[in-house]
C-alpha positions in Angstrom: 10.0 -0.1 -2.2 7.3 -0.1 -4.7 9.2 0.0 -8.0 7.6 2.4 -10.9 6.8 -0.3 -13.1 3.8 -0.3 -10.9 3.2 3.6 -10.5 0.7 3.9 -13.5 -2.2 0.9 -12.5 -1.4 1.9 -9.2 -2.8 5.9 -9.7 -5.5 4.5 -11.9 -7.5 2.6 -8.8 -9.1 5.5 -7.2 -12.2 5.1 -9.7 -12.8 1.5 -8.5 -14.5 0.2 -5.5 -13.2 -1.6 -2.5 -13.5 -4.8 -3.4 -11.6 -4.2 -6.8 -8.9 -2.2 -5.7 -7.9 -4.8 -3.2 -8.3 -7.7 -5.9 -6.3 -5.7 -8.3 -3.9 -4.5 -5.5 -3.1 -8.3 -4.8 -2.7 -8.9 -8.1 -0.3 -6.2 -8.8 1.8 -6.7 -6.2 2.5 -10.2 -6.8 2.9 -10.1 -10.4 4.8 -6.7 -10.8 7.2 -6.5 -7.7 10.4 -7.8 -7.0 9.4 -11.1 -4.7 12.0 -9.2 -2.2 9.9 -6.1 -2.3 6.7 -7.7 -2.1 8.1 -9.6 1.4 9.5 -6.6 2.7 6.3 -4.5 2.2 3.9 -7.2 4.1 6.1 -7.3 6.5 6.1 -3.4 6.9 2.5 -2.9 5.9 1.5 -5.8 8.7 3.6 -3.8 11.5 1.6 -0.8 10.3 -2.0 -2.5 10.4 -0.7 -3.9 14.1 -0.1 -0.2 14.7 -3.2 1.0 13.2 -5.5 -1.6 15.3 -4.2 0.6 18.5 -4.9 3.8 17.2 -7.8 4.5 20.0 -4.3 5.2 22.4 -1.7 6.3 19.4 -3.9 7.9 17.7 -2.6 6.5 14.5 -5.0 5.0 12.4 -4.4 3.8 8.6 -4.7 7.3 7.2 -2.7 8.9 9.4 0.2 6.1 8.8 -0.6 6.4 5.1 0.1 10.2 5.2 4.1 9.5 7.9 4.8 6.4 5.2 3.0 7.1 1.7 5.5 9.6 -0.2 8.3 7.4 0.8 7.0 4.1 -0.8 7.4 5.4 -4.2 10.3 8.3 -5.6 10.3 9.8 -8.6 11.9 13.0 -10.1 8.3 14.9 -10.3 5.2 14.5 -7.7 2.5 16.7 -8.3 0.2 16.5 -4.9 -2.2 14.8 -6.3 0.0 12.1 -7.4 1.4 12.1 -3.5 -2.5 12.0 -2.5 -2.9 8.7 -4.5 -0.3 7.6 -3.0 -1.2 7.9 0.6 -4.7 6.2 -0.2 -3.0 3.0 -1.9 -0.8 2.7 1.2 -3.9 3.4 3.0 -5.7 0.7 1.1 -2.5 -1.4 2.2 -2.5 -1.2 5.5 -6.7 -1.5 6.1 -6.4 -5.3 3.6 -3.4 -6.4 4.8 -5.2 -9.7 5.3 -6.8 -9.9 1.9 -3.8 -8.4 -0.2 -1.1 -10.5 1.1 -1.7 -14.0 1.5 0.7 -16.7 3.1 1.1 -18.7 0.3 2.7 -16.1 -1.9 5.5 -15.4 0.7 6.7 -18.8 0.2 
């Protein structure tokens, strides 16, 4: 789903702050993905923020979700567990922003 031309500036974003991994996040994604990608990850990464907002019951919260979802987001050949770590806190990222990251405009 997230193609590897993004891989590298995506591993790089744990040094920044909130506010600038979800800036650059947005930014990524809508420059860098495949438009088809980018509307089948909001629409995947919304259902998991929905899913998240109930996690008092399901226990589920946007870690959690990031750990079931994360490695399968991204394949390659060779993960080292840091690299699947990364991972799990961009999709993590993902699902807590959903509202800032994907905007209705771009899904147009």
């Amino acid at each position: 789903l997230l193609s590897e031309t993004i891989f590298n500036e995506m591993m790089s974003l744990d040094v920044l702050d909130v506010v600038d991994k979800v800036d650059i996040t947005k930014e990524l994604l809508n420059t860098k993905l495949p438009k088809l990608n980018y509307r089948f990850l909001n629409y995947l990464i919304e259902f998991l923020n929905e899913v998240s907002q109930h996690s008092n019951n399901n226990k589920m919260d946007a870690k959690n979700l990031s750990y079931v979802f994360g490695p399968n987001f991204l394949r390659k050949e060779e993960f080292s567990l840091i690299d699947i770590e990364k991972i799990n806190r961009f999709v993590e990222l993902l699902i807590k922003y959903h509202s800032d990251i994907f905007t209705k405009e771009e899904l147009c």
